[in-house]
C-alpha positions as CSV (number, residue, x, y, z in Angstrom):
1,X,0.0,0.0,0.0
2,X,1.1,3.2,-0.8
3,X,1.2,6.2,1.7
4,X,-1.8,8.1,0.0
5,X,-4.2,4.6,-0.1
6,X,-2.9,4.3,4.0
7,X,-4.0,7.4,4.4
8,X,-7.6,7.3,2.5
9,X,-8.2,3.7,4.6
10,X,-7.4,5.6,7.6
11,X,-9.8,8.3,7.0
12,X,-12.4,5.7,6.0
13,X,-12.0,3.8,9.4
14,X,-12.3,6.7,11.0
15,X,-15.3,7.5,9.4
16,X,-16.8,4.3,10.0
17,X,-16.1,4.1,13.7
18,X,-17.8,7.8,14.2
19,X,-20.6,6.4,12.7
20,X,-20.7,4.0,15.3
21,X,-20.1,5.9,17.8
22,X,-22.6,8.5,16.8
23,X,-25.6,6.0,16.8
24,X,-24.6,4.3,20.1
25,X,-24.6,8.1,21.9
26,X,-28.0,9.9,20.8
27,X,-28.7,11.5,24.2
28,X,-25.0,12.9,24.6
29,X,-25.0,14.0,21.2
30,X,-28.6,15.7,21.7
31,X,-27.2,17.6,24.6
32,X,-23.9,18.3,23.6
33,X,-26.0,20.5,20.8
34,X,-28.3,21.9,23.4
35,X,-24.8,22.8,25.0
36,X,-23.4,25.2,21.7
37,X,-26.6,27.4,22.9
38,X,-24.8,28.7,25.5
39,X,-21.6,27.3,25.9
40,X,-19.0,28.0,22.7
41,X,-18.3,24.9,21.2
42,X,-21.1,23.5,23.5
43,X,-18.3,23.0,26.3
44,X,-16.1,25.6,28.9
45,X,-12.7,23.4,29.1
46,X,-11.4,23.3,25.7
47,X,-9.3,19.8,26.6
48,X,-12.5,17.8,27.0
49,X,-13.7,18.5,23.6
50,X,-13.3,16.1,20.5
51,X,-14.8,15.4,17.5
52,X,-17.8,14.3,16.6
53,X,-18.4,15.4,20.1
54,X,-18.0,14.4,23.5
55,X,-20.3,12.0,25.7
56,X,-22.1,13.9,28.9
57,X,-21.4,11.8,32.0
58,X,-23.9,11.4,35.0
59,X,-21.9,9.3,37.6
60,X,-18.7,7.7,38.3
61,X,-18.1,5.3,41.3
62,X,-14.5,4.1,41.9
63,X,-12.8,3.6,38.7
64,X,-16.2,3.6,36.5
65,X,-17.5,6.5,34.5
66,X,-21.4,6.0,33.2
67,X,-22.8,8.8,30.4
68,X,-25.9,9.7,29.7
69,X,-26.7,7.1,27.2
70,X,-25.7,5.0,30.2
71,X,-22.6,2.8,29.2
72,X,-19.7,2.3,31.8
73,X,-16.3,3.1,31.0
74,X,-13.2,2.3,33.1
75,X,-11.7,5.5,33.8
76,X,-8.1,5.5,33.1
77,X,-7.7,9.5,32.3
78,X,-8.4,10.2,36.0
79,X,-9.2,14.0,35.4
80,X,-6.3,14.2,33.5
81,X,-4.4,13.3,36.5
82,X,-6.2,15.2,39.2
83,X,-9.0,12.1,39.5
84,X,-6.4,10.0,41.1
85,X,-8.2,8.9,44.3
86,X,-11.2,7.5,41.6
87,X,-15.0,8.9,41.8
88,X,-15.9,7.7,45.8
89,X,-13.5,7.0,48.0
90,X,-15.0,6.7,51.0
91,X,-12.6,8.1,53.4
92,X,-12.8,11.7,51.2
93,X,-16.4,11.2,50.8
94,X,-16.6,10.8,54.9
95,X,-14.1,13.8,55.3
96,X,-16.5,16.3,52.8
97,X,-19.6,15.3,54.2
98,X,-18.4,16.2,57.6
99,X,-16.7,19.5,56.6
100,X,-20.5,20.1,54.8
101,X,-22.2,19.8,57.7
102,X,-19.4,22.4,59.8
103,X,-20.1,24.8,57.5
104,X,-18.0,25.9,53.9
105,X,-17.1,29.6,53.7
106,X,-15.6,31.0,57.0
107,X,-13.5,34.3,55.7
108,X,-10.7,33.6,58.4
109,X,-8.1,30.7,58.6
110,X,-9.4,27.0,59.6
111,X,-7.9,24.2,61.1
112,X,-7.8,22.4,58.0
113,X,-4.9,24.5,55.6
114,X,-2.2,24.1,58.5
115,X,-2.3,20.1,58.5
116,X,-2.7,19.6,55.1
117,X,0.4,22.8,54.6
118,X,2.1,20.3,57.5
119,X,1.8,17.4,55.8
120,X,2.4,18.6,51.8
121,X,6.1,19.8,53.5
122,X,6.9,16.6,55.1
123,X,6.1,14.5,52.0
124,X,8.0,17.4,49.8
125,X,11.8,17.8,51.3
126,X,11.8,20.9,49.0
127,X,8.7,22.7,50.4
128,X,9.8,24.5,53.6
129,X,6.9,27.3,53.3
130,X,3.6,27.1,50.7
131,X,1.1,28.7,49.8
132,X,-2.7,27.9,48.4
133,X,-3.8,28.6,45.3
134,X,-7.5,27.3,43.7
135,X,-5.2,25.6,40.5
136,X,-1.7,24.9,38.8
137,X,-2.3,27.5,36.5
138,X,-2.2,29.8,39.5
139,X,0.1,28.1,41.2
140,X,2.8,28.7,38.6
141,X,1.8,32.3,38.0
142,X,2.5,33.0,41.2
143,X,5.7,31.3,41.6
144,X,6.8,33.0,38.5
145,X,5.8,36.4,39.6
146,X,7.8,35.5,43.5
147,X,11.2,34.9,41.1
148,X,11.0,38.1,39.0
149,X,10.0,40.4,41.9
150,X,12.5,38.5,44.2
151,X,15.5,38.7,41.5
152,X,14.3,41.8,40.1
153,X,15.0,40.2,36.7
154,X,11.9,40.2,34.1
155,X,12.3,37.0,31.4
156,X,11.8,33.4,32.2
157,X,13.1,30.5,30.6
158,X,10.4,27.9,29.1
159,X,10.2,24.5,27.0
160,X,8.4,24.2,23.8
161,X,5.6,22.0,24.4
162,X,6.1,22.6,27.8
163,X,2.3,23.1,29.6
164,X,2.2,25.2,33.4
165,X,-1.7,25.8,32.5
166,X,-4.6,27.7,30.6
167,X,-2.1,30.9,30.6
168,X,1.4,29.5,30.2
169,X,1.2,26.4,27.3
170,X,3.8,26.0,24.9
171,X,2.3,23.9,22.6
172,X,2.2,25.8,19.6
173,X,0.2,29.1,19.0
174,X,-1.1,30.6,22.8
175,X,-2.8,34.0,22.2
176,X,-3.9,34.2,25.6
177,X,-0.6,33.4,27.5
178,X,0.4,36.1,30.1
179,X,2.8,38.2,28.6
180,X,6.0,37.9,30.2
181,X,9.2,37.7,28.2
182,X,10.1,34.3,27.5
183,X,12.8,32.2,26.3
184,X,11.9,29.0,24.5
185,X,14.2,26.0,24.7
186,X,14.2,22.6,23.6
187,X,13.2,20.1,25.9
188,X,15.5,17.7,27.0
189,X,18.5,19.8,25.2
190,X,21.4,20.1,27.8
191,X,24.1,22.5,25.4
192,X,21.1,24.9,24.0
193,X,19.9,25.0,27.6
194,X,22.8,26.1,29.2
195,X,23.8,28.8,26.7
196,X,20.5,30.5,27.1
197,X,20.9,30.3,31.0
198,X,24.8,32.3,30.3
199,X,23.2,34.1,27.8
200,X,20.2,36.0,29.5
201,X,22.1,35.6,33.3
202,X,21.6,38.8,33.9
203,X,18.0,39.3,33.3
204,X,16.7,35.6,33.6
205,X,14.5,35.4,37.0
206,X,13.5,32.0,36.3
207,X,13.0,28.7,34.7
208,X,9.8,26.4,34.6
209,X,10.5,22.8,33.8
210,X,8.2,19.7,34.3
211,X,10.1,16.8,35.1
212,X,8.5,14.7,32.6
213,X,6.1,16.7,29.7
214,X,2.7,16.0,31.0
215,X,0.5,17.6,28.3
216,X,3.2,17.3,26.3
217,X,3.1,13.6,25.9
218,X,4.1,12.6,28.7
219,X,8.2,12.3,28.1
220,X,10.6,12.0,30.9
221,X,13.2,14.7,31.1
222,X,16.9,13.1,31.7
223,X,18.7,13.5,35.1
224,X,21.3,15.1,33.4
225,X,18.6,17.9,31.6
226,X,17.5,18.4,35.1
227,X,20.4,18.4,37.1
228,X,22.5,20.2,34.7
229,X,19.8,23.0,35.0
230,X,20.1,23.3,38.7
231,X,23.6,23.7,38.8
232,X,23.3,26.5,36.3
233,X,20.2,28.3,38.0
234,X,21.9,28.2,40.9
235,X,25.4,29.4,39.9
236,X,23.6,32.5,38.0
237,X,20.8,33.1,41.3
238,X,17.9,32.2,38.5
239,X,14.6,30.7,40.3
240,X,14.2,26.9,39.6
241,X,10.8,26.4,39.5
242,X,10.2,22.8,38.8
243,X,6.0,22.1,38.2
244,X,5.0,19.2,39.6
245,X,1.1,19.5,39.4
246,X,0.8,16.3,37.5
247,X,4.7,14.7,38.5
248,X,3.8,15.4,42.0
249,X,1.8,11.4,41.9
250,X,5.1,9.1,40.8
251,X,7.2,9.1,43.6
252,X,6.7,9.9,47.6
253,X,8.7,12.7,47.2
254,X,7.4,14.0,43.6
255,X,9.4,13.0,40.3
256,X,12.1,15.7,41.9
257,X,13.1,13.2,44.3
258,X,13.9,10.4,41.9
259,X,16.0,13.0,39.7
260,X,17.2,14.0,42.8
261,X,17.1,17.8,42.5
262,X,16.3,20.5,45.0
263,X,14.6,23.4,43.3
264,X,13.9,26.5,44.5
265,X,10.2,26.6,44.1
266,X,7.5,23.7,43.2
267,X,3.9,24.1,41.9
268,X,1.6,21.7,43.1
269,X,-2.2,21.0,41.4
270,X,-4.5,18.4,40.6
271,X,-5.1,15.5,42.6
272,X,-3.5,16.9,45.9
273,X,-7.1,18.7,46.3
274,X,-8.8,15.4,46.3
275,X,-11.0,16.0,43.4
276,X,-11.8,20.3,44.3
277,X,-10.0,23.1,42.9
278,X,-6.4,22.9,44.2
279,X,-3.1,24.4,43.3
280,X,0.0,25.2,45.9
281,X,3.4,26.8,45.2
282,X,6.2,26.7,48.0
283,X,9.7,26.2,48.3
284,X,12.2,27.3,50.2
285,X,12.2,30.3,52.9
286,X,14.2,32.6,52.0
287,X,12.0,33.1,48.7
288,X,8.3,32.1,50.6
289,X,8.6,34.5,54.2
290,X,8.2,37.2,51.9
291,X,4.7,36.5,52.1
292,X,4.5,37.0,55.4
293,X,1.8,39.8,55.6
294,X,3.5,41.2,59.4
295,X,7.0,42.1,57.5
296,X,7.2,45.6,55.8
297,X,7.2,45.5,52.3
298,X,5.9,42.1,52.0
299,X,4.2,40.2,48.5
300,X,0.2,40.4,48.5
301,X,-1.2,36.9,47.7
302,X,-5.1,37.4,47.8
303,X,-7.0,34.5,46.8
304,X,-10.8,33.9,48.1
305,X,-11.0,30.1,47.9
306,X,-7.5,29.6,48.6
307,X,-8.2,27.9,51.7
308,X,-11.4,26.5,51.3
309,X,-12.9,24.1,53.8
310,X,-13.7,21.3,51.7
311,X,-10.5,21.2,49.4
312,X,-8.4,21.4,53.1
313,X,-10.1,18.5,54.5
314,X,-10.5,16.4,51.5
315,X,-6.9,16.9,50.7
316,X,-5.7,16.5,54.1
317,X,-7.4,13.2,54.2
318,X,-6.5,12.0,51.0
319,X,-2.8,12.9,51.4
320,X,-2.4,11.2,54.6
321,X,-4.9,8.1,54.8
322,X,-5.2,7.4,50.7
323,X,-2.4,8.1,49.3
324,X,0.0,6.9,51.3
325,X,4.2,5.8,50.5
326,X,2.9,2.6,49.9
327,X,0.2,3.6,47.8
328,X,2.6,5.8,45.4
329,X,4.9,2.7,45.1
330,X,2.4,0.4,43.9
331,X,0.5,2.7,41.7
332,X,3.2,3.6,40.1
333,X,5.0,0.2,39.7
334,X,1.3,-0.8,38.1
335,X,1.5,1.4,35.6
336,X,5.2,0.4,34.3
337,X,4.3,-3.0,34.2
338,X,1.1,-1.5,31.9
339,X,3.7,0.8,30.1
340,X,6.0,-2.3,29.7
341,X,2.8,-4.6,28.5
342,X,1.7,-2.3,25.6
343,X,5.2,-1.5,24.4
344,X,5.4,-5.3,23.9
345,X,2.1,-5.8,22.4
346,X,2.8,-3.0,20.1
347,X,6.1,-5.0,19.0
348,X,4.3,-8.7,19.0
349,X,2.2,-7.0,16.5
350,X,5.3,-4.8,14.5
351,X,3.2,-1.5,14.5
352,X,4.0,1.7,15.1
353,X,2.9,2.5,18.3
354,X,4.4,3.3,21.4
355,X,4.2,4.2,25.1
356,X,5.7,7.1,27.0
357,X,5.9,7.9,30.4
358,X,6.6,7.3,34.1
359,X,5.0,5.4,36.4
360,X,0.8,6.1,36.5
361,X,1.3,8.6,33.6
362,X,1.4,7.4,30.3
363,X,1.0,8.7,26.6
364,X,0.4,6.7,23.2
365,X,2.1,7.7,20.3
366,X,2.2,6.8,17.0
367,X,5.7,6.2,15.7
368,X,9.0,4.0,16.7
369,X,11.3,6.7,16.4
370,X,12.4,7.9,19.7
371,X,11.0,10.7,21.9
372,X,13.1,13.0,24.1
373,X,11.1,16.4,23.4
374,X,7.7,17.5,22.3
375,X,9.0,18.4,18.7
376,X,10.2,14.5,17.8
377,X,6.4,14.0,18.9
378,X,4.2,12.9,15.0
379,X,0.9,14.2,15.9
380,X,-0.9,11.4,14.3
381,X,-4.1,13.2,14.4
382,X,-6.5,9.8,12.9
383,X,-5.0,7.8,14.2
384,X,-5.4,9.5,17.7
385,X,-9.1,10.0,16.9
386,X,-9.6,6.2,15.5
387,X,-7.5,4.8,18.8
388,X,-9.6,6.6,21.1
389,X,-13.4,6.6,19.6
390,X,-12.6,2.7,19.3
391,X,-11.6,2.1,23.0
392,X,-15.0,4.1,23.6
393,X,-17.1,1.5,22.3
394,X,-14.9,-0.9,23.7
395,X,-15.7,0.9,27.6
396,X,-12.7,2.3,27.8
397,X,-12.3,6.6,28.8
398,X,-8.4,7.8,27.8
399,X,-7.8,11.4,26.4
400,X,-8.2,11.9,22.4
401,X,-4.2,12.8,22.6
402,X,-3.6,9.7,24.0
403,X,-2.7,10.4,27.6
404,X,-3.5,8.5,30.6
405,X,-3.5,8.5,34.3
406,X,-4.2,5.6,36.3
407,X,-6.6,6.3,39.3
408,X,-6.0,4.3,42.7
409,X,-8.9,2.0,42.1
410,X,-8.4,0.5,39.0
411,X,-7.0,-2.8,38.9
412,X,-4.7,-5.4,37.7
413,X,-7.9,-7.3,36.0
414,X,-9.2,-4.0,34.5
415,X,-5.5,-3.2,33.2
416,X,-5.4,-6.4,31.6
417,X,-8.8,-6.2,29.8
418,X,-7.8,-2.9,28.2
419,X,-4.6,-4.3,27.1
420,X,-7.1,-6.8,25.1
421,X,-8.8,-3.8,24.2
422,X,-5.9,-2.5,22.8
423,X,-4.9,-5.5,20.9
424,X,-8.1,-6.0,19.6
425,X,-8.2,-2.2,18.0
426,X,-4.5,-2.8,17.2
427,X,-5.2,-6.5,15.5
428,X,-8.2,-5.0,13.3
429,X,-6.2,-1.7,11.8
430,X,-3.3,-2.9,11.8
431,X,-2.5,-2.3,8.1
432,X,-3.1,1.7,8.6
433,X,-0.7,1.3,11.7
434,X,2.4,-0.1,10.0
């Protein structure tokens, strides 16, 4: 087969699989139009959309997912990584209802945001002081805004494909990024790196680097990238801000502690709020105490739902009683052996296919040639679409990029069924995956 007849099969599949899809999902698809009367697009979170349009979901229970036309999914995108405790625990459940009943807006400080501040600095050796935030996105605007008005520097070092939220994505075209002056480096590219660290030393308050890409694709950055980059920020006294809103789940200590690399500040988000709005920035004193509102001349941080009752206790909770040491090790060793699984499927069956990642995160990619930044990435956008509408009707709930993020309930037998899953989608197109 030529390229052009791969290409017109794979457009046909895709077309036949919609179809599918389509008539199997009339309710979703009737409100998802009802939606685009006052939502644009019929949706307000632009990730969650893809074509020919997303299903509505009414429930989820532990690591199950039901939509409107009311067929169950195993859930293995876990909110994109902020579902990781699943859809009922019943130790956060227990903890909400009880905070419900004490009451939810109190305008002063409660005794919730000093545990759950006590316990985020004992599992994070970095994290001497913190502070809330209601996401990542803010989390990381205000740690970029504590390096430039701490260093009095203005620019701030970035990596393309690199994503710190709604404002600060570096996947390709971002209107509505804040406008600070940013330097774009390759990710995962140790000489090009380091020259624009010498280069900008002078005016260069910070960099931002996820320890593996999460929206990215989930690729892992090298202990040399990282470490390599800490000496440098700290030799020059640049801010390493290292973002561990999604990274935060694969070790105890965050993916920092297995590169084994102290920054100055890390951005915390997703799952550490239990399933509520959450984000947190903190790091070490020197650069936090200047949020202490008692010292002259100290930095504002406002936020109304910063320390909200019911994202303090749920988080405490979950943080200390769910997702425990043990917990993290397990999880995370799961989704290897997963990671490991596919990539020999993939193989068995010479496509190519591939999976990226660490631990509980893990991305699908279309291609064999390597991966160590977002631009060796082949967006593959059919065969992303076919992959995922055909795990749909096969009850399985993954992102349209191909990103996943195991929650703590799923288990070994539902891992194995959707590596069947897999195969099965894999055995049937496999021509148009070559």
């Amino acid at each position: 087969m030529t390229t052009t007849d791969v290409e017109a099969e794979l457009r046909e599949l895709l077309a036949l699989a919609e179809r599918r899809y389509v008539a199997g999902n009339p309710r979703s698809e009737r409100r998802f139009r009802e939606a685009g009367a006052v939502l644009p697009g019929g949706n307000t979170r632009t990730s969650l959309y893809y074509a020919p349009f997303p299903v509505t979901f009414v429930a989820g229970e532990g690591q199950f997912l039901t939509d409107l036309d009311g067929h169950r999914y195993v859930d293995l995108l876990g909110e994109y990584s902020a579902g990781l405790y699943g859809h009922s625990d019943p130790r956060v459940l227990a903890a909400v209802r009880r905070v419900l009943d004490e009451g939810l807006s109190y305008g002063g400080p409660n005794n919730y945001e000093v545990e759950l501040a006590r316990t985020i600095t004992e599992r994070f050796s970095s994290v001497e002081l913190l502070r809330f935030t209601n996401s990542g996105t803010e989390a990381n605007l205000f740690a970029i805004g504590t390096a430039r008005a701490v260093t009095g520097r203005s620019k701030v070092l970035v990596f393309e494909s690199g994503y710190h939220g709604g404002v600060l994505s570096f996947r390709g075209e971002a209107p509505l990024n804040a406008p600070y002056p940013y330097l774009v480096c390759d990710y995962n590219d140790v000489p090009g790196t380091l020259a624009a660290i010498q280069r900008h030393r002078d005016d260069l308050a910070a960099v931002i680097l996820e320890p593996m890409l999460g929206g990215g694709g989930a690729v892992p950055a090298t202990a040399e990238f990282v470490r390599t980059i800490r000496e440098a920020t700290a030799r020059h006294g640049v801010v390493l801000i290292v973002d561990e809103v999604m990274t935060s789940r694969l070790a105890p200590g965050g993916l920092q502690e297995r590169l084994g690399v102290v920054p100055d500040l890390t951005t915390f988000g997703k799952y550490l709020g239990a399933g509520f709005s959450f984000g947190a920035f903190g790091g070490d004193r020197r650069l936090m105490e200047r949020f202490d509102p008692s010292v002259p001349g100290s930095l504002s941080h406002p936020g109304t739902f910063n320390n909200n009752t019911v994202t303090m206790a749920a988080g405490l909770v979950g943080l200390r009683e769910v997702f425990t040491p043990e917990a993290v090790g397990e999880l995370n060793a799961r989704g290897d052996r997963l990671r490991d699984r596919l990539n020999a499927l993939f193989a068995e069956f010479g496509v190519a296919v591939q999976a990226t990642g660490v631990g509980s995160i893990l991305g699908l990619h279309f291609q064999r040639s390597p991966i160590v930044s977002g631009r060796d990435i082949d967006p593959a956008p059919d065969k992303r679409a076919l992959l995922h509408i055909e795990l749909m009707l096969r009850g399985f709930y993954i992102a349209r990029r191909g990103y996943l993020a195991l929650p703590l309930p799923v288990t070994d037998a539902d891992l194995a069924s959707f590596v069947d899953a897999v195969g099965d989608v894999v055995a049937t197109h496999r021509r148009v995956l070559r």
